[in-house]
Backbone as CSV, one residue per row, in Angstrom:
resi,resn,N_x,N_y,N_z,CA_x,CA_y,CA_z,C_x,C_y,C_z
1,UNK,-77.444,58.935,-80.993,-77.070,57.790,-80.192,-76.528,58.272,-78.860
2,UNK,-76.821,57.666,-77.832,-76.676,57.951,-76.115,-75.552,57.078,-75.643
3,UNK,-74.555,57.843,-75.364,-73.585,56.620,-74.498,-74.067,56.092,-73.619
4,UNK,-72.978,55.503,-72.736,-73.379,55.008,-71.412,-74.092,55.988,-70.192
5,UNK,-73.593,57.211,-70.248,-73.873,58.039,-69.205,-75.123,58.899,-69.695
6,UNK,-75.678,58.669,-70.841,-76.423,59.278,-71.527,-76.951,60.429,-72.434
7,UNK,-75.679,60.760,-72.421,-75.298,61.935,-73.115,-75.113,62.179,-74.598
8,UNK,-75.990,62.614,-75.432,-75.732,62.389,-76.745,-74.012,62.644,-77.495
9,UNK,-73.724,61.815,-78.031,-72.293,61.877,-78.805,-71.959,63.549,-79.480
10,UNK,-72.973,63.909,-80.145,-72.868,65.579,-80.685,-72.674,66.245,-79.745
11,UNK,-73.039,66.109,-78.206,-73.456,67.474,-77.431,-71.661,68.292,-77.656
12,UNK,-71.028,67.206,-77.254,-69.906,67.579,-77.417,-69.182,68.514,-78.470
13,UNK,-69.306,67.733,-79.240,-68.904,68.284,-80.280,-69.601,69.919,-81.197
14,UNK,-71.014,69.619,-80.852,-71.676,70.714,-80.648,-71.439,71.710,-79.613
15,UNK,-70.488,71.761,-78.443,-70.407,72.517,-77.769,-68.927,73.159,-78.395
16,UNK,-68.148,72.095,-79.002,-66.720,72.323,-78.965,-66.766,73.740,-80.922
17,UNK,-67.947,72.798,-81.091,-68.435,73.993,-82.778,-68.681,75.499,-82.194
18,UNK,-69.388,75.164,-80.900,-69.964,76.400,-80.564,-68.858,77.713,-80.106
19,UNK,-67.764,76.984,-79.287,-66.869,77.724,-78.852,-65.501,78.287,-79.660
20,UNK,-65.495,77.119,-80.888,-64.372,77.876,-82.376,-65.469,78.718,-83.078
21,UNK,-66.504,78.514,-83.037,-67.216,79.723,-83.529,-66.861,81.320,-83.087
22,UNK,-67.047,80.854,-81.728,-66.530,82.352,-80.762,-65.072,82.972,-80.861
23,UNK,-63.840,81.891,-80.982,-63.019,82.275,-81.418,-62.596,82.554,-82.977
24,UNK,-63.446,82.144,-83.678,-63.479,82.437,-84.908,-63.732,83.820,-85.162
25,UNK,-64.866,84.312,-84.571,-65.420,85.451,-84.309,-64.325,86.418,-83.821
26,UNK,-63.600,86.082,-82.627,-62.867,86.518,-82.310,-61.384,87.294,-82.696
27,UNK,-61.006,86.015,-83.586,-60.077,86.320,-84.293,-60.122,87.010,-85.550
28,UNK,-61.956,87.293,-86.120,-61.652,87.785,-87.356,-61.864,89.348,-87.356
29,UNK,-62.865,89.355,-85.751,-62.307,91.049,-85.453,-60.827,91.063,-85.606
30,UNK,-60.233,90.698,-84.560,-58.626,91.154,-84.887,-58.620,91.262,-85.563
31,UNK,-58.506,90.556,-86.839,-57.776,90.237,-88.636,-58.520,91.630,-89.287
32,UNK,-59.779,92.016,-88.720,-60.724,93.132,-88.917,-59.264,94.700,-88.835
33,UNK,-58.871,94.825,-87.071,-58.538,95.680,-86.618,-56.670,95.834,-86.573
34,UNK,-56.341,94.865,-87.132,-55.054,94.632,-87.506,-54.420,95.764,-89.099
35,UNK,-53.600,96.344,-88.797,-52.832,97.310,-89.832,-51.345,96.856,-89.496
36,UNK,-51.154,96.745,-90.676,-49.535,96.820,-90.468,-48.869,98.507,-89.701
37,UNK,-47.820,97.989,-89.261,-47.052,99.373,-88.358,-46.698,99.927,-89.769
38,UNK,-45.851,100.174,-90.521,-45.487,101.032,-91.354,-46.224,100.753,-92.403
39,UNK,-46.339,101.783,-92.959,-47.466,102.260,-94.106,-46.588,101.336,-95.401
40,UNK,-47.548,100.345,-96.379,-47.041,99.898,-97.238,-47.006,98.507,-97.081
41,UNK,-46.299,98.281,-95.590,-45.708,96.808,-95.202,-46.832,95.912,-95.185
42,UNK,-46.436,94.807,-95.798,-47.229,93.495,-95.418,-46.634,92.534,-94.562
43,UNK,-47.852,92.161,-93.868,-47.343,91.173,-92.529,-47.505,89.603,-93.399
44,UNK,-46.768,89.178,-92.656,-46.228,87.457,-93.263,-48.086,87.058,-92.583
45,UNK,-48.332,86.377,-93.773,-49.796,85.214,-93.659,-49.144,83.828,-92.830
46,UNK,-50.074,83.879,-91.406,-49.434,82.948,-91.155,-50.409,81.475,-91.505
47,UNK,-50.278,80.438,-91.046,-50.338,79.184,-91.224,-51.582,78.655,-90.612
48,UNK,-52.184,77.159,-90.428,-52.767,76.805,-89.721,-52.276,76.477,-88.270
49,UNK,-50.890,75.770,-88.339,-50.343,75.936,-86.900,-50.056,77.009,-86.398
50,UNK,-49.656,77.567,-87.359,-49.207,78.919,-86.160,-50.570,79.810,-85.338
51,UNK,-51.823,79.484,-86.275,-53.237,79.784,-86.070,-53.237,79.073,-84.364
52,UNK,-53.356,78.011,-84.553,-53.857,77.218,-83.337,-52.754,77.630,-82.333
53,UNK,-51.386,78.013,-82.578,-50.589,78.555,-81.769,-50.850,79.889,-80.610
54,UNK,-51.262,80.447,-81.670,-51.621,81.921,-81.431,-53.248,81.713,-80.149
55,UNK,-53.672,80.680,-80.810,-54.998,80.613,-80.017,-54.270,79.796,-78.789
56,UNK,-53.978,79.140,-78.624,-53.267,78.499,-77.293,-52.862,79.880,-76.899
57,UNK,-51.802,80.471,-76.899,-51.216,81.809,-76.524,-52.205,82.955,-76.002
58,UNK,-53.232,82.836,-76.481,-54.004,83.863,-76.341,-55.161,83.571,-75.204
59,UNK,-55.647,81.955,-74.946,-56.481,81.419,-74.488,-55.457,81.247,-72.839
60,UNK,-54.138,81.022,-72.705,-53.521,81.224,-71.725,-53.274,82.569,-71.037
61,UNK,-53.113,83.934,-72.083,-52.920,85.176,-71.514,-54.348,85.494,-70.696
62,UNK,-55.959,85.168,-71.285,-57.392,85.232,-70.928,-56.775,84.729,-69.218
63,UNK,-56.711,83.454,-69.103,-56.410,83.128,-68.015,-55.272,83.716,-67.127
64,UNK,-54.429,83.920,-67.645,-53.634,84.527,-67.027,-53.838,86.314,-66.588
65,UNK,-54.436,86.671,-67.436,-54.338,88.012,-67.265,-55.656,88.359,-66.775
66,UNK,-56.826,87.393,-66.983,-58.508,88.065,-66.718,-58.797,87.033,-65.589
67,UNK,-59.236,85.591,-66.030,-59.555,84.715,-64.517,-59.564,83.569,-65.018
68,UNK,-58.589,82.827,-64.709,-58.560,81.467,-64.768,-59.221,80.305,-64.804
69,UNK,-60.288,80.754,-63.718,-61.309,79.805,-63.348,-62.787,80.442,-64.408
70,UNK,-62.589,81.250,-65.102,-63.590,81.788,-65.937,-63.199,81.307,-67.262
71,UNK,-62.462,81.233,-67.930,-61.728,80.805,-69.292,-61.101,79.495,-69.391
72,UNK,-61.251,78.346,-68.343,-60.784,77.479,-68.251,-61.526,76.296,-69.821
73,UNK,-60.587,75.641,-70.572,-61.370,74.971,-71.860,-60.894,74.035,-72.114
74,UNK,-60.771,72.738,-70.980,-59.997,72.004,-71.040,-59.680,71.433,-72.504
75,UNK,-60.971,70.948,-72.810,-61.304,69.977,-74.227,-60.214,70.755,-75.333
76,UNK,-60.943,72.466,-75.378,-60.122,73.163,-76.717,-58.247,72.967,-76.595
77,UNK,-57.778,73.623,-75.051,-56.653,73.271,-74.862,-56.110,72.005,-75.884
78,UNK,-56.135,70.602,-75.186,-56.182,69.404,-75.658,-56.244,69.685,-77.247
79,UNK,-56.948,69.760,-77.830,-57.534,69.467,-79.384,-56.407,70.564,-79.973
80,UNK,-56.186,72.049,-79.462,-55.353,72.259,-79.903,-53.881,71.993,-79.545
81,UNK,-53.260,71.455,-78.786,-52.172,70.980,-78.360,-51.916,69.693,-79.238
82,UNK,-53.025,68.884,-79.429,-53.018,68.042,-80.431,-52.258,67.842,-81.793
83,UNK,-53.421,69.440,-82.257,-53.588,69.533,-83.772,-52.062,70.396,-83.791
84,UNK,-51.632,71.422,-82.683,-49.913,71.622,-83.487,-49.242,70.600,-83.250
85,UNK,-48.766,69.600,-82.779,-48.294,68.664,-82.470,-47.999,67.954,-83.455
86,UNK,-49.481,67.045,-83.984,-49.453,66.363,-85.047,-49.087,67.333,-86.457
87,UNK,-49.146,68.589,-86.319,-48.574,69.671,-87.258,-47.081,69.308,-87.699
88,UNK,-46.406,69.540,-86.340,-44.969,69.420,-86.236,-44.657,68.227,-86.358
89,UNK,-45.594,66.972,-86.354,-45.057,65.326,-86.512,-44.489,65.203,-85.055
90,UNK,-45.046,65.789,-84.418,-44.283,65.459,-83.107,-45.645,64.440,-81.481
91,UNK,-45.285,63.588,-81.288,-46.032,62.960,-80.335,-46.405,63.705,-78.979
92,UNK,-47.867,63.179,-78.703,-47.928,63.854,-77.409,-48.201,62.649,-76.769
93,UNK,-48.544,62.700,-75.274,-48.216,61.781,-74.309,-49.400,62.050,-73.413
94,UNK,-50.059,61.205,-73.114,-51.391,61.598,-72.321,-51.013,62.880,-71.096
95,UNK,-49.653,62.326,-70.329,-49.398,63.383,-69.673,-49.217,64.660,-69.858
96,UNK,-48.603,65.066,-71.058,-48.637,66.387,-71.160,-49.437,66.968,-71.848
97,UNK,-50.461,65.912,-72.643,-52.122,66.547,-72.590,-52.448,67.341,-71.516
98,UNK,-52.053,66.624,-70.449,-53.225,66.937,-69.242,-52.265,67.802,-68.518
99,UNK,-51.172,67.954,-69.344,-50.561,69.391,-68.241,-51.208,70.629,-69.144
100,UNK,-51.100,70.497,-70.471,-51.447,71.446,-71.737,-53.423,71.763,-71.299
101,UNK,-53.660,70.452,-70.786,-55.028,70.948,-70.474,-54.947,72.292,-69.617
102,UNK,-54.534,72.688,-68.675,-54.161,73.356,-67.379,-55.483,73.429,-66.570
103,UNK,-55.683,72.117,-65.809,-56.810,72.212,-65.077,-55.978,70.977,-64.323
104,UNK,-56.867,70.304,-63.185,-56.224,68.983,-62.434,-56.128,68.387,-63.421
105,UNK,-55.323,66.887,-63.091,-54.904,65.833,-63.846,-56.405,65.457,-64.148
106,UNK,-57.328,65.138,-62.720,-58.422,64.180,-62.697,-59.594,64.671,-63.547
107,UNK,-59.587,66.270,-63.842,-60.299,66.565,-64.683,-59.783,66.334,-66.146
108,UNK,-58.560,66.708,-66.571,-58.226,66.507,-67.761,-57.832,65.194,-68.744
109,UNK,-57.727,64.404,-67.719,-57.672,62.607,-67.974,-59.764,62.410,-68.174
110,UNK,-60.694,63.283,-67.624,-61.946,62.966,-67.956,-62.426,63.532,-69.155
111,UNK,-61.680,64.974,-69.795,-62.006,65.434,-71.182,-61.109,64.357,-72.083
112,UNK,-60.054,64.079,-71.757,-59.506,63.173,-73.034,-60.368,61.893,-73.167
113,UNK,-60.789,61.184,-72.059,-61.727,60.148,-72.163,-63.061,60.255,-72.504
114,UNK,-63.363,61.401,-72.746,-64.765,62.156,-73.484,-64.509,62.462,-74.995
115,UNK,-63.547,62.719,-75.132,-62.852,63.112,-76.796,-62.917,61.828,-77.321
116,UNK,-62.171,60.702,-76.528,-61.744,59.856,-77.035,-62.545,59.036,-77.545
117,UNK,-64.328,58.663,-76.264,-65.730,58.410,-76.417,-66.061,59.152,-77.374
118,UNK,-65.857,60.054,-77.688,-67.102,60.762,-79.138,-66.146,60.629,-80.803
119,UNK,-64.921,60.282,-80.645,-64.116,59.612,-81.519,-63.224,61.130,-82.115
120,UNK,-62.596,62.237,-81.335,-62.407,62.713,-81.779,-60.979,62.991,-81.445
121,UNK,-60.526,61.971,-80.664,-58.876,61.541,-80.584,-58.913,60.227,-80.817
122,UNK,-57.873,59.704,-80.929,-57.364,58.067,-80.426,-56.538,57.818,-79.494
123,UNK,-55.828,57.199,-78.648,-55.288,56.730,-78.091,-54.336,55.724,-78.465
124,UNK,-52.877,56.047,-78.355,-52.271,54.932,-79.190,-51.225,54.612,-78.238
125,UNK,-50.812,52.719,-78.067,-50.106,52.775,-76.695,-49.270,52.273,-77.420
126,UNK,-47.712,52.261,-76.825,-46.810,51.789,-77.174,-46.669,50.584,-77.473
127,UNK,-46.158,49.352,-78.190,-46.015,48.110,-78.309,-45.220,47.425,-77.305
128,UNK,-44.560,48.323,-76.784,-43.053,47.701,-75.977,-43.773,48.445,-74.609
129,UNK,-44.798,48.845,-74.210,-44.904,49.521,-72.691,-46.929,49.801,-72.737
130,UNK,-47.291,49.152,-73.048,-48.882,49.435,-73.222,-49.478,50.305,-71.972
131,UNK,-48.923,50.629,-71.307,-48.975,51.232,-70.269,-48.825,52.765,-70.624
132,UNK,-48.363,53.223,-71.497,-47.611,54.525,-71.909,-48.634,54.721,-73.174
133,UNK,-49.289,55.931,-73.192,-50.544,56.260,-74.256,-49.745,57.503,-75.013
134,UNK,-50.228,57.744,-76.376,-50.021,58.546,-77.142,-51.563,58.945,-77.094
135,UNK,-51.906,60.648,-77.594,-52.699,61.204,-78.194,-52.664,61.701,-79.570
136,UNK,-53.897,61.563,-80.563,-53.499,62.090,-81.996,-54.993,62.311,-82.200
137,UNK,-55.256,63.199,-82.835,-56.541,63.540,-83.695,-57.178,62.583,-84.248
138,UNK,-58.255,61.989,-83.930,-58.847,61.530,-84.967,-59.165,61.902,-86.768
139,UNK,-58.845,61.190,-87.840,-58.913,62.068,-89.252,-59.951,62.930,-88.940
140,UNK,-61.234,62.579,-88.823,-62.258,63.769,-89.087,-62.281,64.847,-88.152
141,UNK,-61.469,64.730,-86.703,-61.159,66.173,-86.178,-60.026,67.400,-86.964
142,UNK,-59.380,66.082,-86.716,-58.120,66.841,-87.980,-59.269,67.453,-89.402
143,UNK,-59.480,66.652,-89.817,-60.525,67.643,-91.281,-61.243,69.229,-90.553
144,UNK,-61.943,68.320,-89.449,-62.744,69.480,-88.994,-62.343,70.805,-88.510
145,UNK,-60.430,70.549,-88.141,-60.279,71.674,-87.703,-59.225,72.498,-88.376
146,UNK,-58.679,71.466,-89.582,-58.489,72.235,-90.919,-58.902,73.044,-91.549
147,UNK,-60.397,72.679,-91.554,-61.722,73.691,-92.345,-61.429,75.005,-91.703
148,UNK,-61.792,74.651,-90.548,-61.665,76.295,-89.454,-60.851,76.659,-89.009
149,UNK,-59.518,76.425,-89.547,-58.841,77.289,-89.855,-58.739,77.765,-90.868
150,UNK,-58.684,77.257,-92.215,-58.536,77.422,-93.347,-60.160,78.997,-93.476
151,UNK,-60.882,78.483,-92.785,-61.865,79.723,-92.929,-61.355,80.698,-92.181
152,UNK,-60.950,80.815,-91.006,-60.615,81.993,-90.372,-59.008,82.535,-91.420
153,UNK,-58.088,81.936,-91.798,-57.201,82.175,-92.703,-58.043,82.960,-94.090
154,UNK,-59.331,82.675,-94.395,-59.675,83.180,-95.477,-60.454,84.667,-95.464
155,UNK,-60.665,84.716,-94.138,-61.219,85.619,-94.102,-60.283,86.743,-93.301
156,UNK,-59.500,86.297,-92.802,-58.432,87.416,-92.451,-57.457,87.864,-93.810
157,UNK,-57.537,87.239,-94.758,-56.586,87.509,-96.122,-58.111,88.681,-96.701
158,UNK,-58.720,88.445,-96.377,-60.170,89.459,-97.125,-59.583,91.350,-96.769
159,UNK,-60.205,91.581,-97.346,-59.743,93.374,-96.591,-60.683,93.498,-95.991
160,UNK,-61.129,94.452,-94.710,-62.456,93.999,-94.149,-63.189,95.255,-94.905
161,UNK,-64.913,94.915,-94.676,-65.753,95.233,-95.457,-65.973,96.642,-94.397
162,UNK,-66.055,98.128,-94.987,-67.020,98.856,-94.073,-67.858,99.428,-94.769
């Protein structure tokens, strides 16, 4: 099915599969090349938030440390700013979506309204100020990005294969 602008509803989402793929990839080298410092010790398994944490953290150092304008992801930003959020039970606010995006406002107010078109946020406005928007995962993003973590968690608990 074609929205208004004509763009199939998947591309998106097919692009957004394509790029946790890469960090999936990414992260399971690490989990690959990761040893504990002292011989014996086990490192604490962390979580699904702390997962998406780590990827925020890491997706900001890319930019920060390699090129900004090369690693820029607005959408992933967003989705994960989201998904710890709604982790912690804690609300986000369209605005600091779009600061968490780290791109202009005018671009990042156009990925949330693209998320929001392919149904993979909602938008929820206050009763007392309809003017004032909340962001939250849609359930099946939330499922979807449970899974992938829960896979990259499963495969970093693996010992790696040589």
């Amino acid at each position: 099915m074609e929205d208004k602008l004509g763009v199939h509803r998947t591309t998106l989402f097919d692009e957004v599969e394509a790029r946790l793929t890469d960090i999936k990839r990414l992260f399971t080298q690490l989990a690959q090349q990761a040893a504990p410092e002292r011989p014996g010790a086990v490192l604490p398994k962390p979580d699904r938030i702390e997962m998406a944490r780590m990827m925020l953290y890491s997706r900001a150092l890319l930019e920060q440390e390699v090129a900004a304008d090369l690693f820029a992801d607005p959408a992933l930003n967003i989705l994960m700013t989201l998904y710890v959020a709604g982790g912690e039970g804690q609300p986000v606010s369209t605005s600091a979506a779009c600061s968490a995006a780290a791109v202009p406002t005018t671009t990042a107010l156009r990925w949330i309204n693209a998320l929001a078109a392919r149904r993979m946020i909602d938008k929820r406005s206050l009763p007392s100020d309809r003017r004032f928007t909340y962001l939250e995962l849609t359930p099946q993003t939330q499922a979807a990005l449970d899974r992938y973590f829960d896979l990259i968690l499963d495969r970093a608990s693996k010992s790696p294969q040589t």
